[in-house]
Backbone of each chain as ProteinMPNN parsed JSONL, in Angstrom:
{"seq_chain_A": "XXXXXXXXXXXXXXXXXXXXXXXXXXXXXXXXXXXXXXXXXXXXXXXXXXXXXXXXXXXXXXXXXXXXXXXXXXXXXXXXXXXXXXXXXXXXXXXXXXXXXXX", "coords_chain_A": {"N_chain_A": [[123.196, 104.575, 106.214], [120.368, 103.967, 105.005], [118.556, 100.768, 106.487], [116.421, 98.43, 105.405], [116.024, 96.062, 107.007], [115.958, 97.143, 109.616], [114.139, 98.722, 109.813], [112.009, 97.355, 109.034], [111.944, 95.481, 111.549], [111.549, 96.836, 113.552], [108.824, 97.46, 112.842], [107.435, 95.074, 112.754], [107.881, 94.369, 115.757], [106.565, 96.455, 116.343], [104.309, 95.753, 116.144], [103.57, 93.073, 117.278], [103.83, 94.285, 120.185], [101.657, 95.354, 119.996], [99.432, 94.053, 120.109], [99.996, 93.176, 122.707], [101.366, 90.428, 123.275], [104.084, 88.123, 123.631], [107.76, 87.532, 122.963], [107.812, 84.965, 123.219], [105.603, 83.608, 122.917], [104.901, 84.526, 119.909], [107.032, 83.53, 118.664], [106.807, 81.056, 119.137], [104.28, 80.394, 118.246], [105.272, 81.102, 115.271], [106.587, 79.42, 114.649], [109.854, 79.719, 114.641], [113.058, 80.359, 116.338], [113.039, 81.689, 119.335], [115.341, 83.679, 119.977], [116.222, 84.337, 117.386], [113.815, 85.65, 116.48], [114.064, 88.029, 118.084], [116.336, 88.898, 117.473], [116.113, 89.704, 114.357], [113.619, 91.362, 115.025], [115.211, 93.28, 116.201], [116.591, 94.213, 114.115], [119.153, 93.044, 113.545], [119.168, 90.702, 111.926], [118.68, 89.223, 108.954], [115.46, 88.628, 107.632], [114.294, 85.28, 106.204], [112.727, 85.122, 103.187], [110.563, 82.952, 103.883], [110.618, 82.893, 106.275], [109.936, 85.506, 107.239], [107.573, 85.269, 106.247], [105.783, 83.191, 108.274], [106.054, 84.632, 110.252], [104.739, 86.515, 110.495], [102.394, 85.551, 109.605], [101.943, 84.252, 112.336], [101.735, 86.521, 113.603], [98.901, 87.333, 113.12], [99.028, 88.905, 110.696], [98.58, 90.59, 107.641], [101.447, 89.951, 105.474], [101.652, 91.671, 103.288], [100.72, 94.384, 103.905], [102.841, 94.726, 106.069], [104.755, 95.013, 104.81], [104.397, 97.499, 102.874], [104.33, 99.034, 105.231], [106.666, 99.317, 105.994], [107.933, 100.424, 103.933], [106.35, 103.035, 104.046], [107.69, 104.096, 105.876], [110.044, 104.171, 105.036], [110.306, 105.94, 102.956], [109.785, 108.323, 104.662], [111.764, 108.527, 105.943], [114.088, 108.747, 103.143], [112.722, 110.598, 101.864], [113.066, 112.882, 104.255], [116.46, 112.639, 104.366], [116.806, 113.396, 101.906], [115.882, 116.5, 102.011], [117.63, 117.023, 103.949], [120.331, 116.922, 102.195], [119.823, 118.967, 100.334], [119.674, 121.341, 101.884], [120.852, 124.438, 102.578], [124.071, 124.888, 103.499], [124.803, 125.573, 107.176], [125.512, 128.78, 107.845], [128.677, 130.641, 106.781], [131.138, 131.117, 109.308], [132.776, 133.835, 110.143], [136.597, 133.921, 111.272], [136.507, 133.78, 114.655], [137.182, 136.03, 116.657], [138.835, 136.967, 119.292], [138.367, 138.096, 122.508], [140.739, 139.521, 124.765], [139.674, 140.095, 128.125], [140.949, 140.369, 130.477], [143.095, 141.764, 129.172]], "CA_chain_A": [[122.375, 103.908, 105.203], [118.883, 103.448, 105.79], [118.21, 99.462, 106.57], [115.093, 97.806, 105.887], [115.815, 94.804, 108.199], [116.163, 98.002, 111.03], [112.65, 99.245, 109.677], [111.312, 96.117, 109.477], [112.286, 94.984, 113.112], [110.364, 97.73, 114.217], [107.415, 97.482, 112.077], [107.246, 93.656, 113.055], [108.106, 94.447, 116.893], [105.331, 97.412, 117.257], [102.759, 95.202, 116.015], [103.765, 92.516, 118.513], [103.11, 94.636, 121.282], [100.107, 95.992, 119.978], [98.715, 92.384, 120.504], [100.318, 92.602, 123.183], [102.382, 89.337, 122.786], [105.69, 88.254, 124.734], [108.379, 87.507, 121.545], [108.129, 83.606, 123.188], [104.406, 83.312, 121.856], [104.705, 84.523, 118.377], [108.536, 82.741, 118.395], [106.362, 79.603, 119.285], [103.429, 80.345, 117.044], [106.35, 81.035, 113.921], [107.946, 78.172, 114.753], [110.981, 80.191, 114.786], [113.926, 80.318, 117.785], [113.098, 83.298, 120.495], [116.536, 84.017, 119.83], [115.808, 84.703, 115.985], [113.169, 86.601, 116.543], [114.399, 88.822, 118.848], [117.472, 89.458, 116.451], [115.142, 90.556, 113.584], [113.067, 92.534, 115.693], [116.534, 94.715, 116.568], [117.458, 94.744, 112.783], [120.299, 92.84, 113.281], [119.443, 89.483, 111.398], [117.625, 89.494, 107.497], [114.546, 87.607, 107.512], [114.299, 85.056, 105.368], [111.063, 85.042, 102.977], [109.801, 82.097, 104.368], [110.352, 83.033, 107.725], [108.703, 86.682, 107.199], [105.979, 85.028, 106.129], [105.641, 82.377, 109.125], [106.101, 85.661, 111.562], [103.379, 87.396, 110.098], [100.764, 84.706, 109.735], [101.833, 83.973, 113.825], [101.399, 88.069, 114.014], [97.972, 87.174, 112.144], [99.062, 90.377, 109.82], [99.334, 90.276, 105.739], [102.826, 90.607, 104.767], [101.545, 93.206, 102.823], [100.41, 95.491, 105.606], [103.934, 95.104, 106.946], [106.4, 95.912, 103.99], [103.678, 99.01, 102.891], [104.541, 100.195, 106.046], [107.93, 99.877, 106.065], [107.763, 101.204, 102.515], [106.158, 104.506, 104.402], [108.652, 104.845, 106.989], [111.544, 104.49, 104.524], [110.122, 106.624, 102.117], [109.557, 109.56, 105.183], [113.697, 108.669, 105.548], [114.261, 109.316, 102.417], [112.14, 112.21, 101.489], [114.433, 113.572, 105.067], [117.544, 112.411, 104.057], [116.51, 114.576, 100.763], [116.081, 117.656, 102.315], [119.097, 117.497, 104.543], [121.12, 117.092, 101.308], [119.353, 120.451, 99.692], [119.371, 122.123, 102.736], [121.743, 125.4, 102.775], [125.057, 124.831, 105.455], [124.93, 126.953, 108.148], [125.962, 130.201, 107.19], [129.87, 130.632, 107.606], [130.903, 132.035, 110.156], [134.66, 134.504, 110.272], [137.478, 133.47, 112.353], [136.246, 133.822, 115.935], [137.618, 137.313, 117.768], [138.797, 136.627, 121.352], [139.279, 139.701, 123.231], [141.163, 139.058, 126.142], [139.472, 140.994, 128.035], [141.975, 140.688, 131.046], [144.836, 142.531, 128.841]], "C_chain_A": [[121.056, 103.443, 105.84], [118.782, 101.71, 105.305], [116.736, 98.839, 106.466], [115.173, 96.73, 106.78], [115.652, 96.113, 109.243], [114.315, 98.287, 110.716], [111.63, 98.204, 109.665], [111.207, 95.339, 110.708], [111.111, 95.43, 113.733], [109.082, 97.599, 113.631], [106.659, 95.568, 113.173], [106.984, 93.672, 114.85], [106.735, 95.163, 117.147], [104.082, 96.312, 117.018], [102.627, 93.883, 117.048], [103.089, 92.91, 119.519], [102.208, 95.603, 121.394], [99.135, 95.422, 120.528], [99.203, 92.046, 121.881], [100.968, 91.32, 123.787], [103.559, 88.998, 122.943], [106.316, 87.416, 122.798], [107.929, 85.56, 121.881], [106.686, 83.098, 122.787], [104.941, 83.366, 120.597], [105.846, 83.716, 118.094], [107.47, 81.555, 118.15], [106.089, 79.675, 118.158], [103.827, 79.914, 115.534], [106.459, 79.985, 113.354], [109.727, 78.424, 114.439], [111.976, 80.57, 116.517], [113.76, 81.781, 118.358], [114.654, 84.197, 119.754], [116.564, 84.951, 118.351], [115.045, 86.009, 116.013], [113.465, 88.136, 116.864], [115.198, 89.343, 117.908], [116.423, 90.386, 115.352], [114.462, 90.991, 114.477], [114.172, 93.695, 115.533], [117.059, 94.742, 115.303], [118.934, 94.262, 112.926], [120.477, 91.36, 112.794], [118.277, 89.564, 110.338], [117.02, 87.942, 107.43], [114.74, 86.914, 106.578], [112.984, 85.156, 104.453], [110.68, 83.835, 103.539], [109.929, 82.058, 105.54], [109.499, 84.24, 108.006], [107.526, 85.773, 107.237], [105.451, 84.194, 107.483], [106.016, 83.837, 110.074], [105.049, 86.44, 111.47], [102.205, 87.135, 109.999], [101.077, 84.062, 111.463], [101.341, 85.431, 114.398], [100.203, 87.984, 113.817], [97.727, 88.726, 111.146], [99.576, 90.143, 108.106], [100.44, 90.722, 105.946], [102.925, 91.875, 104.507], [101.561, 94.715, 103.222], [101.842, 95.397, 106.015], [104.753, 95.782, 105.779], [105.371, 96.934, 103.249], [103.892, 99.524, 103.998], [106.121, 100.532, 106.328], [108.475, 100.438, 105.098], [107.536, 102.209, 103.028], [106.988, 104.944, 104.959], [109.94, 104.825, 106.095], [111.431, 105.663, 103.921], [110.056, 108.187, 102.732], [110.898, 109.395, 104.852], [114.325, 109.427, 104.442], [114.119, 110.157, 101.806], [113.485, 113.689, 102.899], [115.856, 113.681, 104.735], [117.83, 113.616, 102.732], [116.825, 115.776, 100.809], [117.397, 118.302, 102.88], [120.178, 117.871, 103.617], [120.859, 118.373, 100.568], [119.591, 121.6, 100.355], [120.583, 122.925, 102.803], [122.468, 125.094, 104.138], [124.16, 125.925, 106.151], [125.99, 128.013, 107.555], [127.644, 130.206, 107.756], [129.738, 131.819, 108.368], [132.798, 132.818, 110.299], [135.071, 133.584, 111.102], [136.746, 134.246, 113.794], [137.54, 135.227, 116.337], [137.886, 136.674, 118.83], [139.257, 137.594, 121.599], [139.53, 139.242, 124.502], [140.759, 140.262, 127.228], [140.072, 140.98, 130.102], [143.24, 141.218, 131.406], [144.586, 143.641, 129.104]], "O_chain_A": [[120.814, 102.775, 106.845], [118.888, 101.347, 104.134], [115.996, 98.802, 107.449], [114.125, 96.518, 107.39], [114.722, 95.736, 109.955], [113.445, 97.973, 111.528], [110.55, 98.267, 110.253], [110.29, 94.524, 110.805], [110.13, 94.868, 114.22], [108.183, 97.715, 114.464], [105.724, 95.299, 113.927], [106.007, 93.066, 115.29], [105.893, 94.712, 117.923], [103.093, 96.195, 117.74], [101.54, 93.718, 117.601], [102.063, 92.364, 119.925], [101.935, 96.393, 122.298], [98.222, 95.891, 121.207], [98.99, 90.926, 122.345], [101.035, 91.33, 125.016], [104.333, 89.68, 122.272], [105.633, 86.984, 121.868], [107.747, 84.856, 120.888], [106.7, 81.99, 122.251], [105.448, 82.351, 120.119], [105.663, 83.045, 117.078], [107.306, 81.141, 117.003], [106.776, 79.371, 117.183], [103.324, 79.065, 114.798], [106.457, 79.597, 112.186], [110.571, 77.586, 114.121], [111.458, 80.961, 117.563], [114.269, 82.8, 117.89], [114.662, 85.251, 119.119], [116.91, 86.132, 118.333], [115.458, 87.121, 115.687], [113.213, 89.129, 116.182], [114.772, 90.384, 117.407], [116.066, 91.545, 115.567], [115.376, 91.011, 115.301], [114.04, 94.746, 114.906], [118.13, 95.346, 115.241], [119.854, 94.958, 112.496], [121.508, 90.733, 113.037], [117.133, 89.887, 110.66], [117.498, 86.815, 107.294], [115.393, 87.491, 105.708], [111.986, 85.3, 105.159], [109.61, 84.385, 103.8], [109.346, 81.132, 106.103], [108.544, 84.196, 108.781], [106.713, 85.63, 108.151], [104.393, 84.713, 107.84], [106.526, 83.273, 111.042], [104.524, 86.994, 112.436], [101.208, 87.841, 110.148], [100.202, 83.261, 111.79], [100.685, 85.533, 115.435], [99.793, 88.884, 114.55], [96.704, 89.383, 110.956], [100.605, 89.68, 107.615], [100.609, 91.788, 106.539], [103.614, 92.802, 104.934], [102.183, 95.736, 102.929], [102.08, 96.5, 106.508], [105.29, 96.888, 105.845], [106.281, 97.54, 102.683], [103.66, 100.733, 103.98], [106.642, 101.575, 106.722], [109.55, 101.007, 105.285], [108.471, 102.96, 102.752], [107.29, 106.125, 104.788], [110.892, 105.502, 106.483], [112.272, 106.527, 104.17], [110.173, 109.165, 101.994], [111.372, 109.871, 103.82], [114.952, 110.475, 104.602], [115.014, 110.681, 101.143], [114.197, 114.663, 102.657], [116.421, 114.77, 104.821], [118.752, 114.427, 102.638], [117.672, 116.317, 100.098], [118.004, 119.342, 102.625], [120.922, 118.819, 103.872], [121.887, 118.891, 100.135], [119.72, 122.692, 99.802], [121.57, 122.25, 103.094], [122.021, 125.027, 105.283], [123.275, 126.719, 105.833], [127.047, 127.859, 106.943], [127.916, 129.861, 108.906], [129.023, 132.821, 108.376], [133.801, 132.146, 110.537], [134.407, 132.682, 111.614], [136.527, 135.453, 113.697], [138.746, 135.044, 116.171], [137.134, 135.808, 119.279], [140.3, 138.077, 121.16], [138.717, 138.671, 125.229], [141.426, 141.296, 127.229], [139.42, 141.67, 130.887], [143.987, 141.319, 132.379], [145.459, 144.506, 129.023]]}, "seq_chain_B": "XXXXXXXXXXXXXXXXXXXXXXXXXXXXXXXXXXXXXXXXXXXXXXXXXXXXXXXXXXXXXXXXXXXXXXXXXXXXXXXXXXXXXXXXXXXXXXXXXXXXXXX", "coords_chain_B": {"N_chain_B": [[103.329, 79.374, 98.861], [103.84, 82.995, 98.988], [106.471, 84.245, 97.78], [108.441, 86.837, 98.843], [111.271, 87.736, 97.942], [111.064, 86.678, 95.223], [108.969, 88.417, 94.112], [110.509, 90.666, 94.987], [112.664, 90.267, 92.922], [111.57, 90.203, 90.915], [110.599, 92.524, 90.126], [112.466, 94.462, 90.335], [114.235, 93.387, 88.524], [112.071, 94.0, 86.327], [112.399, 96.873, 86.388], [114.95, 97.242, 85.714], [115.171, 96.464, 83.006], [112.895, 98.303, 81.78], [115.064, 100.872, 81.874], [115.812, 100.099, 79.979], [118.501, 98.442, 80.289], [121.62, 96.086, 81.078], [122.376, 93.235, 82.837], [124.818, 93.176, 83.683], [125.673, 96.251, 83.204], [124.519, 96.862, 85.886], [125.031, 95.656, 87.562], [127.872, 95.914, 88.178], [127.916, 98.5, 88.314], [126.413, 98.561, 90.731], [127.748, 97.152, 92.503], [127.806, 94.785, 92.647], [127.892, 91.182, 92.188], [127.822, 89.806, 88.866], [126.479, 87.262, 88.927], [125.305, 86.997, 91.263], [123.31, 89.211, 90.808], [121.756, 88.141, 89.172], [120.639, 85.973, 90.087], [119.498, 87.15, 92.527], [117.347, 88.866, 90.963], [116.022, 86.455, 89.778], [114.532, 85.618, 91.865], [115.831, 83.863, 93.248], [118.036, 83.987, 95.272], [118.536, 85.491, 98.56], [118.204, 89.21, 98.71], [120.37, 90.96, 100.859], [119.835, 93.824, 103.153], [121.547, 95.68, 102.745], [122.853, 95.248, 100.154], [120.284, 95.569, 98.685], [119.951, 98.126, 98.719], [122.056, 98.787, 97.161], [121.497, 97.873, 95.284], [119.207, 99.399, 94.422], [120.296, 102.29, 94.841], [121.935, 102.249, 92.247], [120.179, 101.381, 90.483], [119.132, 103.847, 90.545], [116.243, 104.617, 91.691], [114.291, 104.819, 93.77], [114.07, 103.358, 97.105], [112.167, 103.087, 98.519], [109.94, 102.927, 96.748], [110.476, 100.158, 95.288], [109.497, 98.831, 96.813], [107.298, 99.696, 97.671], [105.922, 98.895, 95.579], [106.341, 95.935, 95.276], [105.227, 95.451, 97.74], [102.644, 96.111, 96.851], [102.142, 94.248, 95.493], [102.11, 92.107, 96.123], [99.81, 92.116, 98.006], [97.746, 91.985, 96.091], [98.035, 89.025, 95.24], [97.592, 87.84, 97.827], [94.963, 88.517, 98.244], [93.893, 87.505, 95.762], [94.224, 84.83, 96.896], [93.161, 84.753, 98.961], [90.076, 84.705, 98.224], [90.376, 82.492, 96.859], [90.398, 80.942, 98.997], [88.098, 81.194, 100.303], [85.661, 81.174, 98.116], [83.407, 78.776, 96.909], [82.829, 75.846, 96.687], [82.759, 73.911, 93.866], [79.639, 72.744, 92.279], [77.864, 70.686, 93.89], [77.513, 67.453, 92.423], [74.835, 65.145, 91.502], [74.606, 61.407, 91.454], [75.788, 60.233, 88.42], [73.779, 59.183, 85.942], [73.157, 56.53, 83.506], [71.962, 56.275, 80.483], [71.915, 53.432, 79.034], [71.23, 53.45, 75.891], [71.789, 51.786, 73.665], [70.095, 49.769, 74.698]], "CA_chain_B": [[103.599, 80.321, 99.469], [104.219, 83.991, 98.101], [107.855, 84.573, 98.822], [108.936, 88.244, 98.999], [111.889, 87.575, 97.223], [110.394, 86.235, 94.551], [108.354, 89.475, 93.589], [111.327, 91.575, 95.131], [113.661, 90.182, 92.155], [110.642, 90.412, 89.278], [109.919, 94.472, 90.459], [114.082, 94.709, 90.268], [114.531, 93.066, 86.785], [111.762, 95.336, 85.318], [113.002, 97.854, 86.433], [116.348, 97.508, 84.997], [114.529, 96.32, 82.062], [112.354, 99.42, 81.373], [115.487, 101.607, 81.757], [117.218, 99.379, 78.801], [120.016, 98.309, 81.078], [122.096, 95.16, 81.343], [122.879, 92.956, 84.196], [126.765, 93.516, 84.027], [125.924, 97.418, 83.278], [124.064, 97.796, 86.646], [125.747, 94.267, 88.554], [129.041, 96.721, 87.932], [127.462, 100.11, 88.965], [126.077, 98.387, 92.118], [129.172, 96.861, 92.659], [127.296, 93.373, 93.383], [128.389, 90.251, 91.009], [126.621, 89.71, 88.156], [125.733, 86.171, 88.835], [124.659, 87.735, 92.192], [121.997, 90.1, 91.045], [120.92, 87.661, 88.353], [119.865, 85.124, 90.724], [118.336, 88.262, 92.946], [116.007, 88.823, 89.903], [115.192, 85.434, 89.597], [114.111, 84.953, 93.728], [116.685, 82.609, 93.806], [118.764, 84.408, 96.594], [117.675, 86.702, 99.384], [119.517, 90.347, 99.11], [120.753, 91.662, 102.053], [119.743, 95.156, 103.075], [122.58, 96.636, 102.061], [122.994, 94.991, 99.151], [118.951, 95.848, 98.166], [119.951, 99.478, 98.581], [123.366, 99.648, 96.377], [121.131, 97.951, 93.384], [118.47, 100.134, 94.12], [121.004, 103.199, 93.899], [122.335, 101.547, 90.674], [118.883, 101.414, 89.188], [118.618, 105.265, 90.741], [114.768, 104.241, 91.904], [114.047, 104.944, 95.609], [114.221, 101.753, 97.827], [110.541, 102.588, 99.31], [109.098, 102.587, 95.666], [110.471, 99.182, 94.766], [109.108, 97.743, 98.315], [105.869, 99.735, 97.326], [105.329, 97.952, 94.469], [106.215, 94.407, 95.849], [103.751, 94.968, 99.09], [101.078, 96.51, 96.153], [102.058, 93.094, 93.943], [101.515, 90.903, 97.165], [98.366, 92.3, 98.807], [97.048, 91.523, 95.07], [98.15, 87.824, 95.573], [96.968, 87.588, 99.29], [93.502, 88.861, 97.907], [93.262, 86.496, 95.508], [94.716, 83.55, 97.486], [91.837, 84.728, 100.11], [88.866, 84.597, 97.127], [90.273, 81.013, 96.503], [89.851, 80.327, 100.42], [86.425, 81.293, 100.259], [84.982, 81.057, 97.233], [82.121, 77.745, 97.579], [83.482, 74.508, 95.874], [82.053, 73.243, 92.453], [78.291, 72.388, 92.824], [78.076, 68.545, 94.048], [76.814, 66.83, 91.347], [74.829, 63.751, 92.297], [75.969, 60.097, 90.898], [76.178, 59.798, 86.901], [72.828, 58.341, 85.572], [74.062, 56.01, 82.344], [71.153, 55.484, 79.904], [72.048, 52.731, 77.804], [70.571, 54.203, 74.393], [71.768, 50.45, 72.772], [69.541, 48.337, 75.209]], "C_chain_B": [[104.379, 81.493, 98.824], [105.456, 84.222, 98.662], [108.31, 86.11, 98.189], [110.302, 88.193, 97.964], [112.131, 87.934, 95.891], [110.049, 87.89, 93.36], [108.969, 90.671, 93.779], [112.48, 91.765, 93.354], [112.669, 90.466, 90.979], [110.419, 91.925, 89.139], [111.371, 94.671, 90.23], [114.462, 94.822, 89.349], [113.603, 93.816, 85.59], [112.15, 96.342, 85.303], [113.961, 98.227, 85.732], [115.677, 97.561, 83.21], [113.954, 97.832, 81.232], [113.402, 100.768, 81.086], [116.53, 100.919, 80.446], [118.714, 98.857, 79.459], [120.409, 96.553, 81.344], [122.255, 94.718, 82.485], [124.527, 93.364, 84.38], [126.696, 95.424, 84.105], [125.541, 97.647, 85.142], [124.422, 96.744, 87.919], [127.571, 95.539, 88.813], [128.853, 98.392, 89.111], [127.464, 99.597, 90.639], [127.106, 97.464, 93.029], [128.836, 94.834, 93.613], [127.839, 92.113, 92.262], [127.324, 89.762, 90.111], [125.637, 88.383, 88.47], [125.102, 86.272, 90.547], [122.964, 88.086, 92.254], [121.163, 89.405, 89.892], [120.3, 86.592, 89.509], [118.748, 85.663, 92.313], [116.943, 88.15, 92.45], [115.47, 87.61, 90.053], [114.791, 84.864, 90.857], [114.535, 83.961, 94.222], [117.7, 82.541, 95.152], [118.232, 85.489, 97.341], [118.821, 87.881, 98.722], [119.008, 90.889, 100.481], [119.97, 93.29, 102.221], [120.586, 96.508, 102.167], [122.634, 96.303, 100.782], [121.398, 95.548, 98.057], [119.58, 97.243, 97.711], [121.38, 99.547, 97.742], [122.276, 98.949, 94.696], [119.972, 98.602, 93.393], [119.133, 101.409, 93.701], [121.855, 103.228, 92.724], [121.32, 101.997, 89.654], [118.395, 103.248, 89.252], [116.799, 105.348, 90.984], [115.217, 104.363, 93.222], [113.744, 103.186, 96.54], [112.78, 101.665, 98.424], [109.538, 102.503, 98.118], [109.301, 101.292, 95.074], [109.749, 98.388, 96.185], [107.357, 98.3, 97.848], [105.463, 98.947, 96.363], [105.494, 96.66, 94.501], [105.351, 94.196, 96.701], [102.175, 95.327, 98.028], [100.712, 94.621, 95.323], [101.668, 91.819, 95.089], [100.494, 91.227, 97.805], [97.464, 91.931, 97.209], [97.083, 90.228, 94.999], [97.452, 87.492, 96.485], [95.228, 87.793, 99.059], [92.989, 87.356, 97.082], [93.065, 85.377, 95.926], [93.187, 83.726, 98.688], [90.266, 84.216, 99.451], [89.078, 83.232, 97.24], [89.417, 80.048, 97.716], [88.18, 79.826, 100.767], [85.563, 80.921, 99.247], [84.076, 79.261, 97.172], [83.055, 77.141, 96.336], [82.168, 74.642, 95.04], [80.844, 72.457, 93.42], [78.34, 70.756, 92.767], [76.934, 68.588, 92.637], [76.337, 65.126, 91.548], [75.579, 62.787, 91.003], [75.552, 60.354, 89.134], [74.945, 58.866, 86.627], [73.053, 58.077, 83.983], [72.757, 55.977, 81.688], [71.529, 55.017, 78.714], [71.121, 52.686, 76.617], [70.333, 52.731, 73.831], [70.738, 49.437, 73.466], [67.7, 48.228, 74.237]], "O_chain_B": [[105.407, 81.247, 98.193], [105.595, 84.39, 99.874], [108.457, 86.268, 96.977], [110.079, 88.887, 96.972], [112.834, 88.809, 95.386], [110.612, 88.273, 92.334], [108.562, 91.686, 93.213], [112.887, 92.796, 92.82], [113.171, 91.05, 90.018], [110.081, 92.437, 88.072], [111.299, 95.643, 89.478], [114.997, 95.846, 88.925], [113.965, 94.143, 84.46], [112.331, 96.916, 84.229], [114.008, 99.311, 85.151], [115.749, 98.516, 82.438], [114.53, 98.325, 80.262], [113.006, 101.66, 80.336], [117.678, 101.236, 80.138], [119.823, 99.001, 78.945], [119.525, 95.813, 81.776], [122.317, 95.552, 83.388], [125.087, 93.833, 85.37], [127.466, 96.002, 84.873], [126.196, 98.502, 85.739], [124.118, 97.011, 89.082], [128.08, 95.642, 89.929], [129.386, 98.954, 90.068], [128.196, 100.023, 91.532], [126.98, 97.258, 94.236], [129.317, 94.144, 94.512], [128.289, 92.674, 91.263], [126.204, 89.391, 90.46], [124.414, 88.373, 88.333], [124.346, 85.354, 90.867], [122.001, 87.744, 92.94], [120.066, 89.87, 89.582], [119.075, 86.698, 89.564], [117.836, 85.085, 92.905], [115.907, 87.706, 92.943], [114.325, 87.604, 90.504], [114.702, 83.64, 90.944], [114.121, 83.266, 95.149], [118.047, 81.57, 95.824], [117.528, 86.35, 96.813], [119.957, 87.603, 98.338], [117.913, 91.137, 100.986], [119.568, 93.807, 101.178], [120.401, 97.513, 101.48], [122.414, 97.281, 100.067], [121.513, 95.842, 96.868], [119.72, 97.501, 96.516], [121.819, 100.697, 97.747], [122.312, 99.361, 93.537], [119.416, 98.521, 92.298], [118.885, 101.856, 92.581], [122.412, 104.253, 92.329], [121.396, 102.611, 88.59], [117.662, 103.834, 88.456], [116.177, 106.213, 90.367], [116.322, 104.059, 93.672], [113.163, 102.161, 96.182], [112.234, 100.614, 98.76], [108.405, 102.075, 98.34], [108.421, 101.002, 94.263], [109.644, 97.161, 96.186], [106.41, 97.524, 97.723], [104.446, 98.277, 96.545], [104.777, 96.04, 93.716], [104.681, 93.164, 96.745], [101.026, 94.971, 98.292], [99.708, 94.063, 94.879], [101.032, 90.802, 94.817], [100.118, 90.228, 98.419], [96.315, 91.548, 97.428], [95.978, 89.853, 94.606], [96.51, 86.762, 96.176], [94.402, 87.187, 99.742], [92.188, 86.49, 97.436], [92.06, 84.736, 95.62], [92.427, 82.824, 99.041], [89.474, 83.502, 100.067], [88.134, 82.577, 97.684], [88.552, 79.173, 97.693], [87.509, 78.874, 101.165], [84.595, 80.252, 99.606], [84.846, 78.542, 97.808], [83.701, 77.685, 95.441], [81.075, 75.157, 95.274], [80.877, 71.906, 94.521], [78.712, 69.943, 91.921], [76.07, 69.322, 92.156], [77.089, 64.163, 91.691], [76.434, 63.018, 90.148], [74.476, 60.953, 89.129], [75.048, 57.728, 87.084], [73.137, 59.023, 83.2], [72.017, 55.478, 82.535], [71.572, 55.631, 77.648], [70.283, 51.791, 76.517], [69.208, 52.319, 73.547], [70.514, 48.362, 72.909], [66.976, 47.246, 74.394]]}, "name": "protein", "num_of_chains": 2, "seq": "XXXXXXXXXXXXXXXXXXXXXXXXXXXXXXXXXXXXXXXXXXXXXXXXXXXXXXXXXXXXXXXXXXXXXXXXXXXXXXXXXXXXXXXXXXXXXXXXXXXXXXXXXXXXXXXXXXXXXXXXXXXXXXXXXXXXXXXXXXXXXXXXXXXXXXXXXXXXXXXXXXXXXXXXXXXXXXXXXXXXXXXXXXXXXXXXXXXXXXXXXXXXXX"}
């Protein structure tokens, strides 16, 4: 299942260290726990809205700018995910021959 | 403060809306509780990731077109909220000159 907290981690994380920016700045800046942060970054804790927003004005980045981009990257996902589902198996293939070719 | 939420649950509830659909028809489908995805709509509770994506495949709408249209519905907020920032205060007006008409 595609996750937006996972796509959002990353979205939030690259722009971090675009700014170059250790997580214990912008944590400060937030006013959110390193610990926190770090979690959302790795997609494994859902922001709250009022903490997005306090991570994003410490990022100094609109909101907006972040979930339009994680809007793009889901939307490649899903356009992929798409295809894979359309996409013809692999061709069968017979039962496998073995020639022993020691007999 | 614009909370994501907020404009996540109003882009959710039209949605359902526009397709004529009930909360119990699509609280059921998405297998979330109705008094759940009603207080979703109304930005009263966060949804989860997972939970975003079973009432987005409920509503059968792509999960990066309802995020597009919440980051389009908040960079339209953030704009204006910026105009307010800027925009020059009401022209001073010096003090109030009274002319008593009756004297």
């Amino acid at each position: 299942m595609l996750l937006v907290r996972r796509l959002l981690g990353d979205v939030l994380r690259a722009t971090r260290l675009r700014q170059g920016r250790t997580l214990r700045e912008v944590s400060a800046s937030a006013r959110v726990s390193l610990g926190y942060l770090s979690e959302v970054e790795r997609g494994q804790k859902e922001a709250s809205s009022e903490l997005l927003s306090s991570i994003c004005s410490a990022l100094d980045v609109p909101l907006s700018e972040v979930l339009h981009e994680v809007a793009d990257q889901l939307q490649v996902e899903e356009t992929l995910a798409a295809i894979e589902l359309t996409a013809p198996a692999e061709p069968a293939r017979g039962p496998l021959h073995v020639t022993n070719v020691a007999a």
